[in-house]
Backbone as ProteinMPNN parsed JSONL, in Angstrom:
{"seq_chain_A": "XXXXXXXXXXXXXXXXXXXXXXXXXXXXXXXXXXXXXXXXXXXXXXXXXXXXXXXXXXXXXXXXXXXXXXXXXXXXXXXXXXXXXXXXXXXXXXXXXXXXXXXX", "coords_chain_A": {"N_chain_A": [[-18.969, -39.51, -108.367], [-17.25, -39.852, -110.358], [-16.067, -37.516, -110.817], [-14.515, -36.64, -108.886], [-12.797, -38.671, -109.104], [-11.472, -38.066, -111.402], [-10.796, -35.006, -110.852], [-8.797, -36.008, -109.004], [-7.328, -37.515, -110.763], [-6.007, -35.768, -112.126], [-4.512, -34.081, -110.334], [-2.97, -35.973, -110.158], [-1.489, -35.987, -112.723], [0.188, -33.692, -112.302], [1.794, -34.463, -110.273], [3.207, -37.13, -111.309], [4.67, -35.422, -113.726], [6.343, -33.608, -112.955], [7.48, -35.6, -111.346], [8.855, -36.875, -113.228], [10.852, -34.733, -114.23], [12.355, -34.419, -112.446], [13.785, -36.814, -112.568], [15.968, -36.47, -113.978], [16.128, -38.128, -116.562], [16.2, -40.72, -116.392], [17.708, -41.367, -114.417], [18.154, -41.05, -111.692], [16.172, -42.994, -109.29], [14.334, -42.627, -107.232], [12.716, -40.691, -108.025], [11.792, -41.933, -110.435], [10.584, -43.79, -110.202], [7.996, -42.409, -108.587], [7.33, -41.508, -110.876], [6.737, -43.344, -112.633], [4.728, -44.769, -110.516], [2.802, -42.688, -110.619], [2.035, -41.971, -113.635], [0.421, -44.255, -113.652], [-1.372, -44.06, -111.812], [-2.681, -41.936, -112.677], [-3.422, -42.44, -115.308], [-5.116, -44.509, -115.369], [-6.832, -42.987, -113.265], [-8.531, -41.151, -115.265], [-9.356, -42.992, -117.128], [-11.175, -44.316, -115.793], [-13.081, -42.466, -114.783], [-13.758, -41.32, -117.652], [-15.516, -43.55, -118.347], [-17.796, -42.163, -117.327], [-18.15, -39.93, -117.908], [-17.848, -37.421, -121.047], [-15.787, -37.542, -123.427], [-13.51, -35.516, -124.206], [-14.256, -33.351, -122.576], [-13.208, -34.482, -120.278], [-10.886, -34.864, -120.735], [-10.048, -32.305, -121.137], [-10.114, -31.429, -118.72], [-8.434, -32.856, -117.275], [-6.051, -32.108, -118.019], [-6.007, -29.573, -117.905], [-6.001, -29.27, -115.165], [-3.575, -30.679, -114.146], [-1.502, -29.272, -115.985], [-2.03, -26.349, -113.698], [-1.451, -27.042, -111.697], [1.076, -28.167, -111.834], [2.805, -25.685, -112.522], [1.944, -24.007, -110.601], [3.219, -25.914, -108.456], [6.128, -25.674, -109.412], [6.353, -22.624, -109.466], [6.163, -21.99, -106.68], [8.592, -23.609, -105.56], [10.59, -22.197, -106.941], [11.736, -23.185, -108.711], [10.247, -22.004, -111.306], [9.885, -19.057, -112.633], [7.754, -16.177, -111.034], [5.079, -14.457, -112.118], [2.847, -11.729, -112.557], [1.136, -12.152, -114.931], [1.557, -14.701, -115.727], [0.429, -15.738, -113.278], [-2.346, -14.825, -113.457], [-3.631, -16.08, -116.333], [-3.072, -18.34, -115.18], [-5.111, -18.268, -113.641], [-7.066, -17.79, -115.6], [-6.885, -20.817, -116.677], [-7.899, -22.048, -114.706], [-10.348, -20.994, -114.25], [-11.854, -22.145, -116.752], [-12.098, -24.757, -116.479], [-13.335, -24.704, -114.402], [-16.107, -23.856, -116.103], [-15.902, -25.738, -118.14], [-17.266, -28.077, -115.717], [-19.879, -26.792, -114.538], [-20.712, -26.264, -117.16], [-21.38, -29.226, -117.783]], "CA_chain_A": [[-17.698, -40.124, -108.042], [-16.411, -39.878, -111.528], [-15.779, -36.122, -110.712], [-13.686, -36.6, -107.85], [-11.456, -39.529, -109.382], [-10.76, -37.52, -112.231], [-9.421, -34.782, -109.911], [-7.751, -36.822, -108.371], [-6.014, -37.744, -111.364], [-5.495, -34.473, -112.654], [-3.429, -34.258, -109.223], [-1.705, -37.092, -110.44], [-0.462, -35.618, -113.679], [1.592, -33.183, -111.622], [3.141, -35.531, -109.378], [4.299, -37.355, -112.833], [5.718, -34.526, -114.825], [7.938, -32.727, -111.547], [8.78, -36.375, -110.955], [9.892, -36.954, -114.864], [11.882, -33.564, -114.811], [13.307, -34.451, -111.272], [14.159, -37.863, -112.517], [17.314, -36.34, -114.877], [16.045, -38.742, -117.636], [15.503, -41.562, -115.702], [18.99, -41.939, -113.775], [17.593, -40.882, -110.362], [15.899, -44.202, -109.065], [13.167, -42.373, -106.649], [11.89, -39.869, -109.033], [11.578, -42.605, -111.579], [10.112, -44.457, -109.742], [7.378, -41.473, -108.204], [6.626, -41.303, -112.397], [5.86, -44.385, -113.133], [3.581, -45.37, -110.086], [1.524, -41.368, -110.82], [1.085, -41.962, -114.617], [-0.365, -44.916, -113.788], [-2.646, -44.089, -111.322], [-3.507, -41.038, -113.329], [-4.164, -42.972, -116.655], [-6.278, -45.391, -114.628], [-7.828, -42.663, -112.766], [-9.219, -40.771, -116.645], [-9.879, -44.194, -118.054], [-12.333, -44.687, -115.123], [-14.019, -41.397, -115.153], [-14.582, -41.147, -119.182], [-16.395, -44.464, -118.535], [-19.241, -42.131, -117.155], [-18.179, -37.983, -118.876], [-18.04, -36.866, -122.122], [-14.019, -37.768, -123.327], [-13.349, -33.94, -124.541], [-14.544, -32.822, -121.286], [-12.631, -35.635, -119.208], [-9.052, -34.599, -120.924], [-9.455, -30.786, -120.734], [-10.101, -30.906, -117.499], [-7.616, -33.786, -116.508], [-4.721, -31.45, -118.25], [-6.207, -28.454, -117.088], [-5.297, -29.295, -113.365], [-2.254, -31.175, -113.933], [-1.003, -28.009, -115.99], [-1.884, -25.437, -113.856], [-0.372, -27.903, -110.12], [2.478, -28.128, -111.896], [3.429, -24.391, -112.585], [2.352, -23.601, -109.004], [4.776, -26.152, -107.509], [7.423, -24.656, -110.109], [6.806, -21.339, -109.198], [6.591, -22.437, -105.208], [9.713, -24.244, -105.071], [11.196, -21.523, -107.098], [12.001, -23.987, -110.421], [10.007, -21.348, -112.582], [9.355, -17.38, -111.937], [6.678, -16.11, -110.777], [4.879, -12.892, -112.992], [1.545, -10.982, -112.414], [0.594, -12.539, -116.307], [1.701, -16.275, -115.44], [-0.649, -16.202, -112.516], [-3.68, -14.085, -114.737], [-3.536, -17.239, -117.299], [-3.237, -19.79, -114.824], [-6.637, -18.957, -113.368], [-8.128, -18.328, -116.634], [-6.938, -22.053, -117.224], [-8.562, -22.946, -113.799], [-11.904, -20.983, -114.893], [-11.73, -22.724, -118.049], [-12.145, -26.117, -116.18], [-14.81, -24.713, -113.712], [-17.077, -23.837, -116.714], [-15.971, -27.075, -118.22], [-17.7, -28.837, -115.201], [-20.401, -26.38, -114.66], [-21.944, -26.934, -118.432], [-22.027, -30.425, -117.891]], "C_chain_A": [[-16.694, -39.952, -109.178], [-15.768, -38.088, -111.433], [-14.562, -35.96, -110.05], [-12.361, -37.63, -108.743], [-10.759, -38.574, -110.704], [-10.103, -36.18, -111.927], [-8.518, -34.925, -109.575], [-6.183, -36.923, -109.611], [-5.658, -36.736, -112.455], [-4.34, -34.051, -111.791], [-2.043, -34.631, -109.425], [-0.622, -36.909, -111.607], [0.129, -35.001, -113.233], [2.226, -33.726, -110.849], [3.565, -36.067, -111.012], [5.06, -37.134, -113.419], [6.025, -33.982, -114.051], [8.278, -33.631, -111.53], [9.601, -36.494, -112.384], [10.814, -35.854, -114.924], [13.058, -33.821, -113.529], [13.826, -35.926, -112.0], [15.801, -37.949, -113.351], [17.226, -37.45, -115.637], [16.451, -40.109, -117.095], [16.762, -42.454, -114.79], [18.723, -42.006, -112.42], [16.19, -42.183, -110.046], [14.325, -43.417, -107.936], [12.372, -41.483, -107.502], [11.097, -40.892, -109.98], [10.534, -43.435, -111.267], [8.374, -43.382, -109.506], [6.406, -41.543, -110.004], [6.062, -42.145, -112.478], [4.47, -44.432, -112.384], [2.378, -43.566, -110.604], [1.27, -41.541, -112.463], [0.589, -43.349, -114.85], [-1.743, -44.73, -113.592], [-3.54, -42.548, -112.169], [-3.913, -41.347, -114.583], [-5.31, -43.56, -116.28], [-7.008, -44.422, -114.41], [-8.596, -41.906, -114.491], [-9.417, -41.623, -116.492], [-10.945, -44.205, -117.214], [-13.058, -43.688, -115.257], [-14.06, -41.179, -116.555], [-15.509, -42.691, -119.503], [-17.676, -43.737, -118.374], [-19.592, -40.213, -117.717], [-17.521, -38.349, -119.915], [-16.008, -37.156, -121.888], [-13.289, -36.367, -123.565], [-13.362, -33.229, -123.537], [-13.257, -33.374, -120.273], [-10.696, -34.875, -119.394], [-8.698, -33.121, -120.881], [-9.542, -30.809, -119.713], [-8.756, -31.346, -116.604], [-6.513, -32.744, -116.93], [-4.874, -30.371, -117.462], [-5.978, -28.279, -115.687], [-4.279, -29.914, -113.323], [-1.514, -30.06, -114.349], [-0.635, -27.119, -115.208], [-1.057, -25.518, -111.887], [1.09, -27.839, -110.74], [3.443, -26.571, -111.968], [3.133, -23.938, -111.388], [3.182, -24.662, -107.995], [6.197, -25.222, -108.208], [7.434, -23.592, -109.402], [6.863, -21.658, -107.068], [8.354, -22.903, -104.963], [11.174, -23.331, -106.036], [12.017, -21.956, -108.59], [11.246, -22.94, -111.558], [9.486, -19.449, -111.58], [8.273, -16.794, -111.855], [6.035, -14.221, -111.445], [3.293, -12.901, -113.028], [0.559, -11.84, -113.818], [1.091, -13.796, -116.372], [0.035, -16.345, -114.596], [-2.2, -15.821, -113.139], [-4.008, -15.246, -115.321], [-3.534, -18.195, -116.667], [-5.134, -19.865, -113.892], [-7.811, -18.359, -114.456], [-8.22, -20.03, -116.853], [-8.215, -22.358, -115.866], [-10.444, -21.869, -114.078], [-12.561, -21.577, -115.892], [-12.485, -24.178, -117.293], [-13.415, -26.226, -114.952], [-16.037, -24.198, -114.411], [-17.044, -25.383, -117.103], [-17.132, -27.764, -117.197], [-18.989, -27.765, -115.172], [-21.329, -26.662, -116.121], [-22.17, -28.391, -118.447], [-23.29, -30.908, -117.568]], "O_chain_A": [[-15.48, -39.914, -108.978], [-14.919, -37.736, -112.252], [-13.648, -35.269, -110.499], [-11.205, -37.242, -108.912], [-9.537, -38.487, -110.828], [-9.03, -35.943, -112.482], [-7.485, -34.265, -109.685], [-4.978, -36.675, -109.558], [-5.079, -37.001, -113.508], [-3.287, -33.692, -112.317], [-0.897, -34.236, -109.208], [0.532, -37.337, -111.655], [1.268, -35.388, -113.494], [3.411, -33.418, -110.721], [4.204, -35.337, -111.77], [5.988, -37.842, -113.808], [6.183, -32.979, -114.746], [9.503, -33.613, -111.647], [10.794, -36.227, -112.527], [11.7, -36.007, -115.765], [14.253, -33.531, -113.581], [14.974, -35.901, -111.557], [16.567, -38.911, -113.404], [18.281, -38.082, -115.582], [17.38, -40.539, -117.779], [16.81, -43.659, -114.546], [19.05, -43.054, -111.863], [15.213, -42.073, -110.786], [13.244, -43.97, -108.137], [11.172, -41.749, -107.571], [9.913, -40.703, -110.256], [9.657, -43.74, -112.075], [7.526, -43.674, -110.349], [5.189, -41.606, -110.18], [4.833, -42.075, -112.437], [3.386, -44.272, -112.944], [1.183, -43.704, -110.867], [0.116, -41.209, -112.735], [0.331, -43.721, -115.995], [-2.748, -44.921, -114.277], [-4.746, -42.303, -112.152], [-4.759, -40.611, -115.09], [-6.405, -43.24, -116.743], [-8.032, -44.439, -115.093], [-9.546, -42.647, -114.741], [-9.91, -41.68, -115.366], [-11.983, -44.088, -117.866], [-13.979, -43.934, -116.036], [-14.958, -40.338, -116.574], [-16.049, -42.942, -120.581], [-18.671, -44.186, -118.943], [-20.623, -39.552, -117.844], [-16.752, -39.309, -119.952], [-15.262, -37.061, -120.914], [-12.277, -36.253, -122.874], [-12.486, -32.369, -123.45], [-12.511, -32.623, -119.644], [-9.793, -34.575, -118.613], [-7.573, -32.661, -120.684], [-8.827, -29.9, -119.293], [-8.181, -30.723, -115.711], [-5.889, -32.428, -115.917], [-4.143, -30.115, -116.505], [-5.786, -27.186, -115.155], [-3.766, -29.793, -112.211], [-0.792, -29.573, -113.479], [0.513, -26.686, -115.3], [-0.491, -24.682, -111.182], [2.084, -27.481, -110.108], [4.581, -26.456, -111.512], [4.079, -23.345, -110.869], [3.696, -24.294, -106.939], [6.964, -24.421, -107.673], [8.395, -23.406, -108.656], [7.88, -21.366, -106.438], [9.099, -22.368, -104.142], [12.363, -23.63, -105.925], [12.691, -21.229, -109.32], [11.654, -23.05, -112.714], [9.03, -19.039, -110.512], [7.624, -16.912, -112.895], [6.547, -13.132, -111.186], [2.606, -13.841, -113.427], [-0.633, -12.086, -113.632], [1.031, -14.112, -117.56], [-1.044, -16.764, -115.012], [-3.079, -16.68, -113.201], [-4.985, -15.69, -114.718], [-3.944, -19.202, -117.245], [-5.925, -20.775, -113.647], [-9.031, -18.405, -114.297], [-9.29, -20.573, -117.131], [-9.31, -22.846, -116.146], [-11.533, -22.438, -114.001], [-13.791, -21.553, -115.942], [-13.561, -24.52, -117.784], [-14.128, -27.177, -114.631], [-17.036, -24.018, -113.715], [-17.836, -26.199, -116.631], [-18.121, -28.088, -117.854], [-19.383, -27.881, -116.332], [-22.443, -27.184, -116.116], [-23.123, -28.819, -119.098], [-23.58, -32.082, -117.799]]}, "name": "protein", "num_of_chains": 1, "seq": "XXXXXXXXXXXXXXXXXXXXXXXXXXXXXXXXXXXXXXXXXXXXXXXXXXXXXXXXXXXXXXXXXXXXXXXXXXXXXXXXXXXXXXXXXXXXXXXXXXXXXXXX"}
C-alpha cells in the first residue's frame, strides 16, 4: 500500500507545481487554491509511505514522477517544447525510479 500512496503522491507533486506556475504568484484564486490542497496531500501522502520505505528511496522516487508528469503536461499543453533528447532523459528518469523500486 505504501507503494501506491506514494505514487499517488508523486502525481500530486505535478498537480502542485503547474498549479503554482498557473497561479501568477498567487493572484489567481483557483490555481492557488489547486496548490495548496496537492502539496498537502502530497506531503501527507510521502510522510505516510516513508513510515514503511527507506527515506532516500521514498523522495527519489516521489520527485522522480512529479518531475517527469510535469514536463509531459508542459510539453502536452504546449507550455514547454518538445525534443527527441527531452523525451530520451525523461524515461531514463522514469527507469531510474523503476530500478529504484525493483532493488527494494
Amino acid at each position: 500500500m505504501s507503494w501506491v500512496i506514494l505514487v499517488l503522491s508523486g502525481v500530486m507533486e505535478a498537480v502542485w507545481a503547474t498549479a503554482l506556475g498557473k497561479s501568477e504568484n498567487f493572484s489567481r484564486l483557483v490555481p492557488s487554491l489547486v496548490f495548496v490542497v496537492g502539496l498537502v496531500l502530497s506531503m501527507a501522502g510521502l510522510a505516510y509511505a516513508m513510515r514503511e520505505l527507506p527515506v532516500g528511496t521514498s523522495y527519489a522516487i516521489w520527485v522522480g514522477i512529479g518531475a517527469v508528469l510535469t514536463v509531459v503536461y508542459a510539453m502536452a499543453t504546449g507550455a514547454e517544447d518538445v525534443s527527441a533528447v527531452k523525451v530520451l532523459f525523461l524515461f531514463g528518469i522514469i527507469g531510474c525510479v523503476i530500478g529504484l523500486k525493483a532493488a527494494h
